[in-house]
N, C-alpha and C positions, 0 to 999 in steps of 0.2 A: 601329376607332379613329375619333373623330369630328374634324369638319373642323380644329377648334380645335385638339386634341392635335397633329393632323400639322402644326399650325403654331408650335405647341411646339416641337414636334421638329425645324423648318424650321428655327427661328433659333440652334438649339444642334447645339454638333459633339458628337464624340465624348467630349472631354476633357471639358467643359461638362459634358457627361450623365454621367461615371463623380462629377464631384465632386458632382452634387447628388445623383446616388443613394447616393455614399458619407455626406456627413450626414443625409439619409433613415436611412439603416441603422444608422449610429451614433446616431441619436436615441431609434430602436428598440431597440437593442443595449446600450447603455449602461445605462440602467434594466431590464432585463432581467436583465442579468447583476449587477446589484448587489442587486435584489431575490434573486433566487438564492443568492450568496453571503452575505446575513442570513438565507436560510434554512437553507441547509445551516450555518452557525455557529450557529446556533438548534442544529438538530438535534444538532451535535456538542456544546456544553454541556449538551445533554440526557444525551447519552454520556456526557461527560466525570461530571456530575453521579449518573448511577444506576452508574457504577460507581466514584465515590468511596462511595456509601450501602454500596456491596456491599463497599468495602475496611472503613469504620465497622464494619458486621456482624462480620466477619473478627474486625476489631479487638478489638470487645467479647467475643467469643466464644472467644478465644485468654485474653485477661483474667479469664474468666468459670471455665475450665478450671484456670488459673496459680492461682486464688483457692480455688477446691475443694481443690486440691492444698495450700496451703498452711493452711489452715483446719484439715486429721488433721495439719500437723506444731504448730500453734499448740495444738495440744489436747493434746498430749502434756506427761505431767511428770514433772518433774526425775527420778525414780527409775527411768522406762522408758531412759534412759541408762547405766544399768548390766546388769550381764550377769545378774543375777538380780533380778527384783522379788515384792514382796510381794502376799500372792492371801490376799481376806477382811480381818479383825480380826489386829488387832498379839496377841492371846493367844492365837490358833492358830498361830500361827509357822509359817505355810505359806508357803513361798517355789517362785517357778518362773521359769524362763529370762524373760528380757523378750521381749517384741516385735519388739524392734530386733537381738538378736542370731540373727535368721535369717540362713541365708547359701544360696546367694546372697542378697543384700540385696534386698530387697523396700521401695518406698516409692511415696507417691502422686506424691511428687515422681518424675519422670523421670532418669535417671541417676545415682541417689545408689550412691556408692562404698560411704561406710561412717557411719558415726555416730560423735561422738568425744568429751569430754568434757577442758577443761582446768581441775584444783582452782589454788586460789589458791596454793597449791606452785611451780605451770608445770606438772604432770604432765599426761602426756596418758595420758588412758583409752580402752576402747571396748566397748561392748557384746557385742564378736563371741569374744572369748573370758575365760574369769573370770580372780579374781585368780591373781597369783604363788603358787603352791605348792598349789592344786589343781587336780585333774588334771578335764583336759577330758571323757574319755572317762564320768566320772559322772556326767555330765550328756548320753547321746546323742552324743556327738563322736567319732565313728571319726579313726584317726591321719593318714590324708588330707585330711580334711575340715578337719581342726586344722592341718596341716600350710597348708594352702588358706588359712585363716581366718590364720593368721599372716603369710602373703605378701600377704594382703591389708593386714595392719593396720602392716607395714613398709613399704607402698606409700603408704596414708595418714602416718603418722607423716615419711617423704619428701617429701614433698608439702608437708606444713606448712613442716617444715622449711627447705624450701629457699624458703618465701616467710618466714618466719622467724617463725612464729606460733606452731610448739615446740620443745624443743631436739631435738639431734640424739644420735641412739644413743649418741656418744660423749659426748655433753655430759650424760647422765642421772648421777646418784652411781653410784659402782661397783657397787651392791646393788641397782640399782634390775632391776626385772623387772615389766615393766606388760602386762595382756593376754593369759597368757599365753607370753610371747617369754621363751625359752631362755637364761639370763645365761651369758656369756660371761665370769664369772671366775673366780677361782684361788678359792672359798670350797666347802665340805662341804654336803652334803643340808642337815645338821641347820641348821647357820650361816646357809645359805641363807632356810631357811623363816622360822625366828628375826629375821632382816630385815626380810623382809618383812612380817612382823606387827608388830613394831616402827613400822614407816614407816606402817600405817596407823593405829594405836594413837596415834601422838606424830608427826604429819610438822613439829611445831615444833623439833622433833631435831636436822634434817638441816640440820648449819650449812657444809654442803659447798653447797648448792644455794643459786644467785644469786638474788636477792631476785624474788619473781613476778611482780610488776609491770613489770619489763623483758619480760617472756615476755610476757601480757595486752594489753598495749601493742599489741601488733600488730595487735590485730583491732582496736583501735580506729582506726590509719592504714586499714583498709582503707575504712574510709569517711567519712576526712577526707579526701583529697582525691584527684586524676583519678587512672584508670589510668595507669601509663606504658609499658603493652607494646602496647598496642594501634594500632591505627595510627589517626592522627589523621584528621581529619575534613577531605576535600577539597572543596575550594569551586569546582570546575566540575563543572556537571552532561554535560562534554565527556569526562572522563574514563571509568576502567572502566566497565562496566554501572551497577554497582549501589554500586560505592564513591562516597563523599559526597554520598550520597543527603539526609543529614540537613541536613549544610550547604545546599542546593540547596531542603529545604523551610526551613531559616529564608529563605532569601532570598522564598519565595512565603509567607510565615506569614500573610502579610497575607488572604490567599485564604481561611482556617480563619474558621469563626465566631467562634472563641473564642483569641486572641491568644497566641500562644505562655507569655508570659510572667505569664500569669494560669494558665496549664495547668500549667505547672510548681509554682506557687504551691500551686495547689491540689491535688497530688500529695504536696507539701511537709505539707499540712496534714493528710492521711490518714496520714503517718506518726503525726505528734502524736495523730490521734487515737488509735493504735491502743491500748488501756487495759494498762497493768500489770494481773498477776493477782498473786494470795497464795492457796497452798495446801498444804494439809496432808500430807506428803510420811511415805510408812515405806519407810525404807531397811534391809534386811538389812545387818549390821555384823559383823565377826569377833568373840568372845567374848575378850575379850583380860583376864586377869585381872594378871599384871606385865607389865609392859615386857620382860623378862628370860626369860623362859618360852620354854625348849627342847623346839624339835619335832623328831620324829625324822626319820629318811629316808622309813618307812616312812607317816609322817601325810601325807605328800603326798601319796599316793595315795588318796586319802577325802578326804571334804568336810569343812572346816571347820566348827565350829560356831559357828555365825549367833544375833545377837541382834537384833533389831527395835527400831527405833529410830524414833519420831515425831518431826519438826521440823517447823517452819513455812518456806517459801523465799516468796520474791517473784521472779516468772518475767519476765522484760523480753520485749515484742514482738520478732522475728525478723527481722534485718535481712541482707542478702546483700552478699557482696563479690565481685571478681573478681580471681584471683592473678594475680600476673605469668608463671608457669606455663601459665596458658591456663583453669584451673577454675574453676571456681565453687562458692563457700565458705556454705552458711547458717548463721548461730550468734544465739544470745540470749546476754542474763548473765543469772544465776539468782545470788540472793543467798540464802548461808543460812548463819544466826550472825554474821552480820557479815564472812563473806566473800565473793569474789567465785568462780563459776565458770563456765565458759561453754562452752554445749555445743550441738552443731552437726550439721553433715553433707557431704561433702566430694561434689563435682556434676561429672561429666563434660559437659564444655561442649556438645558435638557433638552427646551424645545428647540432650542434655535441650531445645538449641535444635530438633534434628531433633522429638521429639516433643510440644515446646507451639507452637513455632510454624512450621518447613518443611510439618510433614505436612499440617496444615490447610489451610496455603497453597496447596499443593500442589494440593489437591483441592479449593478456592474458585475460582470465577468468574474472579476477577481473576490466577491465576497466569501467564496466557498475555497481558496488559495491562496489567502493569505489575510493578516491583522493586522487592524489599522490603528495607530497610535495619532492623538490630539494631542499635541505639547502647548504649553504656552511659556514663553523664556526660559526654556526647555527642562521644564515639569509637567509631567505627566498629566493631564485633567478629563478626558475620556479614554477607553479602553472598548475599542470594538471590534467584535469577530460570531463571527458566524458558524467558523467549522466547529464539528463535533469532537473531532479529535484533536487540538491541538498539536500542533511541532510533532506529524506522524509522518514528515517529512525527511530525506537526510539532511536537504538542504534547508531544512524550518531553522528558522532565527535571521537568514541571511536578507539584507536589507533588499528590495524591490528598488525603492524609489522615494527618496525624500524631496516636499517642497513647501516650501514657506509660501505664503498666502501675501494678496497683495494688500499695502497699506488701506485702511488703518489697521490689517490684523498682518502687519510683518511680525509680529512676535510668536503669530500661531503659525503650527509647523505640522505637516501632515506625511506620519512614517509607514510608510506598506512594509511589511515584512512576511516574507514566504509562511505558510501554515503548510499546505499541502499541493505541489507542483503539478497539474493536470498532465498525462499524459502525452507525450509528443504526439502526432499523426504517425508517424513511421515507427514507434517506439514497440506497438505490438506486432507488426510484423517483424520489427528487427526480435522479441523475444520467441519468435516462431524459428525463426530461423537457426537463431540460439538453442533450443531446444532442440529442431531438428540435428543441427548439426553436433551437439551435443551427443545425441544417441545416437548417430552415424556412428560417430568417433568409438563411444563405447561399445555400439551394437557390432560394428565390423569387426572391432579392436577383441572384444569376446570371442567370434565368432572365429578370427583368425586364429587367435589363441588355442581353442577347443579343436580346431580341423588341426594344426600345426601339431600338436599333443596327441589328436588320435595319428596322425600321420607317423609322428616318432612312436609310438605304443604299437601301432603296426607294421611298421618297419624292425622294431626290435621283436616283435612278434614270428616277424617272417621270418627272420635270421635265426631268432628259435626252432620255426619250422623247420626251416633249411638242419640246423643242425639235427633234430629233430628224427627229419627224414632221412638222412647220410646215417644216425644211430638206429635206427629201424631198418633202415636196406645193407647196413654195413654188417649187424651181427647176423643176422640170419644167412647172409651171404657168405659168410666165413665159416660159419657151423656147416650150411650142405655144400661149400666146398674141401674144407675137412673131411667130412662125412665121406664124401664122393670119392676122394684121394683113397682113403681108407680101403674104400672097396674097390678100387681099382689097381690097389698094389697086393690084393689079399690078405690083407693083414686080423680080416673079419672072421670069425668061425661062424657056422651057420646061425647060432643063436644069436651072436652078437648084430649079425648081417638085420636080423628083422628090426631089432632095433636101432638101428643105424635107419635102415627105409623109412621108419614111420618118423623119427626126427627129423629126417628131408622131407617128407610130405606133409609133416605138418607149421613145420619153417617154412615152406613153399605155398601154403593155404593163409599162411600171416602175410607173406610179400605180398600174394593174391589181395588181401582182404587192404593191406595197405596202396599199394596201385589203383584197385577199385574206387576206392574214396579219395586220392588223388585227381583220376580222373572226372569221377563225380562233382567234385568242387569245381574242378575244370568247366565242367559241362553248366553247373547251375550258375556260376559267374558269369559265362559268356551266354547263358537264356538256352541255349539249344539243347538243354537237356526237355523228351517229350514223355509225357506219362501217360499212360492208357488208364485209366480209373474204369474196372467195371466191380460190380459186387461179387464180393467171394464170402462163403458162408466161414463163421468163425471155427468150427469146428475142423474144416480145413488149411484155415489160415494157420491155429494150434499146432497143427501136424507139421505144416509147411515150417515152423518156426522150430519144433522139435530136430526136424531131418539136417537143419540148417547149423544149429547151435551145438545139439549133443554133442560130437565128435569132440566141439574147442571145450565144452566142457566136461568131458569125462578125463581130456589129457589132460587140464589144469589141476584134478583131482578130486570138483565138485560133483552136487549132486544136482541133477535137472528134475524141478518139480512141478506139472504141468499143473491147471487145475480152470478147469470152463466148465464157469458158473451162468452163462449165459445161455434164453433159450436156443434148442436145438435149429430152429429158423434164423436166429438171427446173422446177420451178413451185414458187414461193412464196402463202400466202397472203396477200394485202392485199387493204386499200383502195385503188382505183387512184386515186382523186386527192388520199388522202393522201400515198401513195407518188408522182406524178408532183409533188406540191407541196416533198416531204423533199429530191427530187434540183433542182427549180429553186432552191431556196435555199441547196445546197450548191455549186452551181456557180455562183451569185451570188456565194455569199462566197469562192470562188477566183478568180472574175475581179476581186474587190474588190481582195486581198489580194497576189494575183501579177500585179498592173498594171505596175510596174517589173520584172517577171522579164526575166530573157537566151529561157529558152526557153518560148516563151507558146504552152503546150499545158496542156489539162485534159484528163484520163485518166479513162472509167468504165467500171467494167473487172466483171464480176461470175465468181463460181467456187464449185464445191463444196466446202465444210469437212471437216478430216478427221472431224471428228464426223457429217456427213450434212448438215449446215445449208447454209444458203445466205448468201456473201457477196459484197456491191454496195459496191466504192470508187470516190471519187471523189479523185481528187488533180492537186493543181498543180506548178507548180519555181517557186514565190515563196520567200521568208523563211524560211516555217514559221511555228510557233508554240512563244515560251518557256515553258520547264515549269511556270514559275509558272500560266500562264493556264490549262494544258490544261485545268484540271476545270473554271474558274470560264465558260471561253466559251462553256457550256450553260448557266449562269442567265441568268434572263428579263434584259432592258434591260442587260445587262450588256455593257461595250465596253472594247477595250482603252487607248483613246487619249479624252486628255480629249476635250468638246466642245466649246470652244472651239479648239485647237490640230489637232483631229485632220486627217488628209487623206482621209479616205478617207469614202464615205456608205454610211448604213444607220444601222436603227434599233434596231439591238441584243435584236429579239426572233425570228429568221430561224433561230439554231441553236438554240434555246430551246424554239421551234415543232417543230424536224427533232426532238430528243430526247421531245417528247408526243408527238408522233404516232406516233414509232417503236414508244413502251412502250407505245400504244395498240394498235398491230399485235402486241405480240408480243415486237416485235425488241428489239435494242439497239445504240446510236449509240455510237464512239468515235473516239479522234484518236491519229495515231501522227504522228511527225516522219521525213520521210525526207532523203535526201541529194542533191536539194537538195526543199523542199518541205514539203508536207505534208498528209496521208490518213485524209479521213472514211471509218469504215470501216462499215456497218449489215448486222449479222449479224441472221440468221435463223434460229431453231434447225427440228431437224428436225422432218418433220408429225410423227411420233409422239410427239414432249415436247410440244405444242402442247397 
């Protein structure tokens, strides 16, 4: 650090220095992390963006399937609605089951019950078994199968009924027998059949039967206006998962390219387009020659005889409704003669959603990232999602991708909304990066801080030295040149003369001892200090520690108390005047520190360790030392008491010095507190760990 910096650091304290490296760091930091933060929000509209495309895909492709499907029922005409149709030229009079009367029911649509047929009567028909009074079994129908096909076509006939789009069993004329279904009244074979040809021969007849436009009527409310079984449409996207999902994207419609209500519009307008057709229809018809014409018991079991019949109809495009039942209803009107009929197909909800749009879903990208909401004139009517955690997103609730399906199902509308936004590609290395550069910031930012702080702690340290050393070289310099004055102007009588010599020799033995450790520091800072380590037995070392120490302390006015407890062979390896240097400035700093003690003795006492090592204490009955200090009073310049206030002299690098030299030997230097007191202790391990 150069001269300039440490005077940087001179005029700033600690405080000083935490706030200007704290807006350092904040200057750095701030723009850091907000450039980060536009990237990773980059990178998440990247997310959020290719897996709206992947919901769009989904979208069109569920559309794309709903449309195929619907295109084999728009092709179908008017006569594959009955249970026999016409095969070739109206002069071959060849008739054969329809299409539609397979059972189980077969259709491209997804979950079609049945197929059904209402004439301008109100009567409802169906392909799945023929008319009243011929028998099924002549046509392939085993009495199971027929038995089967009947429960089906009371299931549908239920069904309407109770959304009230035909009448109900009891509500048909007493005669009436449609589809096969077994009449249930008091009339004869022959009576029976007789009716029944009748009713199709003249159904202007039956003035029992309410006018059919009450009946017709119905399917026209089913798409004038909303559902009302459905559950409305909720406007937080706080609620269930995936309930008011649609609500939640009008509130984001603004996100879509194309404005909700331009999508609707133009939904609205692929209805209109879809074209009226006109075509040429042969319907097998009963041969009915009077009104009146008695069939026996026995003609029900044979086929009637069929005439063939050419009309012209006009087929209306295929529009869907949804009953209040839960199903879903497809029908056109087909106009023919100037009447109305309308014929259809009756849609289990469940399956049919399950197979144009869960499966898909299911098995797309986006199932595990987001909820897909089913609307229908926008009420809510499925609720699908996959993830496990719900809106564990920040961006959960915000709308994907809305789109309305092609006619006949422009009413149904299909909402993706976020659950949980998969990870960008770059998103984890941008969170590495974040990280790393996070603990740069912090790790350097620390790091500065701590070397800055030791820097100013040792800078104000050395300037303690400095004064330190000027108060250490300055008094003792003044007393022997006092002194010296003294005896060179004779002002000494002989007595006083010797005591005058021994205060300059022994102020002259402090300068020594202080220069000594000056230069020592000198020497171990710059490495070139070299130590000879051979073994020297301890009962010499004792001695050598006696010869060294007595002198300063018998002037100080203590007592020197030897005592080796160790055996007579054992020997430590040192350097002998690191080691006689460790014990003169340990028993400096006990005469320093136990100057006011009761009992003014120093104790150096050395013994074998139970491990084999060798240990040399030196202790006093001063103070002691508080536990705060114990570890700091081995750093260098370090002292306990200010310098200005302090009482006591020294220059704070004497136990600084005893701790290098020791881990220079080998050893190691610690401090314990006794009662009263306290004990530098320098262990030695044994020669064989050496």
């Amino acid at each position: 650090m150069t001269a300039r910096a440490r005077g940087v650091l001179g005029r700033l304290d600690e405080r000083g220095l935490r706030v200007l490296l704290a807006a350092f760091f904040l200057a750095l930091a701030i723009p850091a992390a907000v450039l980060i933060a536009q990237a990773y929000g980059q990178l998440k509209w990247e997310a959020f963006r290719s897996t709206q495309v992947a919901t769009e895909e989904l979208a069109t492709r569920i559309d794309a399937t709903l449309r195929a499907a619907m295109a084999q029922e728009e092709a179908r005409s008017y006569g594959d609605y009955s249970f026999l149709v016409v095969e070739g030229s109206a002069a071959a009079n060849f008739v054969q089951r329809s299409p539609l009367s397979a059972f189980p029911v077969t259709s491209a649509v997804p979950g079609v019950l049945g197929y059904f047929q209402v004439d301008a009567a109100g009567r409802l028909t169906t392909p799945l078994l023929p008319d009243a009074g011929v028998a099924a079994a002549s046509y392939g129908i085993a009495a199971d199968e027929e038995a089967a096909r009947a429960a089906r076509v009371a299931e549908l006939r239920d069904v309407l009924a109770q959304n009230r789009l035909v009448r109900g069993a009891r509500e048909e004329p007493a005669a009436t027998a449609v589809g096969g279904e077994r009449r249930q009244v008091e009339l004869d074979d022959a009576a029976a059949a007789r009716a029944s040809v009748l009713r199709e021969a003249a159904p202007a007849a039956l003035s029992a039967a309410p006018p059919a436009e009450s009946v017709q009527a119905g399917f026209d409310r089913l798409t004038a206006g909303a559902l009302t079984s459905a559950r409305p449409l909720r406007t937080s996207s706080s609620d269930a998962p995936a309930a008011g999902l649609v609500a939640a994207a009008e509130a984001d419609a603004a996100n879509e390219a194309v404005p909700l209500t331009l999508r609707r519009d133009a939904a609205a307008n692929l209805v209109d387009e879809r074209e009226k057709r006109v075509e040429q229809t042969l319907v097998p018809e009963p041969a009915i020659t009077t009104p009146r014409l008695a069939i026996s018991a026995g003609a029900m079991a044979s086929k009637l005889e069929l005439t063939v019949r050419t009309f012209e109809s006009e087929v209306d495009p295929f529009e869907v409704g949804v009953l209040d039942t839960g199903q879903l209803v497809l029908f056109r009107n087909v106009w023919r003669d100037g009447q109305r009929y309308i014929q259809g197909a009756l849609v289990d909800r469940p399956t049919f959603v399950a197979a144009i749009v869960e499966t898909p879903y299911r098995a797309s990208s986006v199932a595990g990232i987001s909820v897909l909401a089913l609307a229908f004139q926008g009420r809510t009517l499925e609720d699908i999602s996959v993830a496990a955690n719900p809106y564990s997103d920040d961006l959960a609730g915000t709308v994907l991708h809305r789109a309305r399906l092609s006619p006949p199902f422009g009413d149904f509308e299909l909402a993706f909304v976020v659950d949980a936004l998969p990870r960008a590609p770059g998103a984890v290395l941008l969170a590495w990066v974040a990280v790393t550069l996070a603990a740069v910031l912090c790790g350097g930012f620390l790091l500065m801080y701590r070397f800055a702080v030791g820097q100013m702690r040792l800078a104000r340290q050395q300037q303690d030295f400095v004064s330190a050393v000027s108060h250490e070289l300055k008094t003792p310099l003044t007393s022997i040149r006092m002194y010296g004055e003294m005896l060179k102007a004779g002002w000494a009588d002989d007595a006083k003369k010797q005591v005058y010599y021994d205060y300059i020799h022994g102020e002259s033995e402090r300068l020594s001892r202080l220069i000594e450790n000056v230069l020592q520091l000198a020497r171990l800072t710059r490495n070139t200090q070299r130590f000879d380590l051979v073994p020297v037995g301890v009962a010499e070392l004792m001695d050598m520690v006696r010869s060294k120490v007595s002198t300063q302390i018998e002037r100080a006015g203590f007592v020197l108390e030897l005592r080796n407890d160790a055996p007579a062979a054992a020997a430590a390896v040192v350097d002998v005047d690191s080691f006689a240097q460790i014990f003169i400035n340990l028993v400096d700093n006990a005469l320093k520190f136990s100057a006011g003690a009761v009992t003014k003795t120093v104790e150096v006492a050395a013994r074998r360790e139970s491990d084999g090592g060798l240990l040399f204490t030196v202790r006093d009955y001063g103070p002691g030392v508080p536990k705060a200090q114990m570890k700091k009073i081995f750093e260098l310049f370090y002292r306990p008491e200010n310098e200005l206030t302090r009482e006591t002299v020294g220059t704070g690098i004497g136990l600084a010095l005893v701790q290098q030299l020791a881990t220079a030997m080998g050893a190691r230097v610690d401090l314990r507190n006794c009662e009263p007191g306290a004990e530098f202790r320098l262990h030695f391990p044994p020669a064989a760990t050496r």
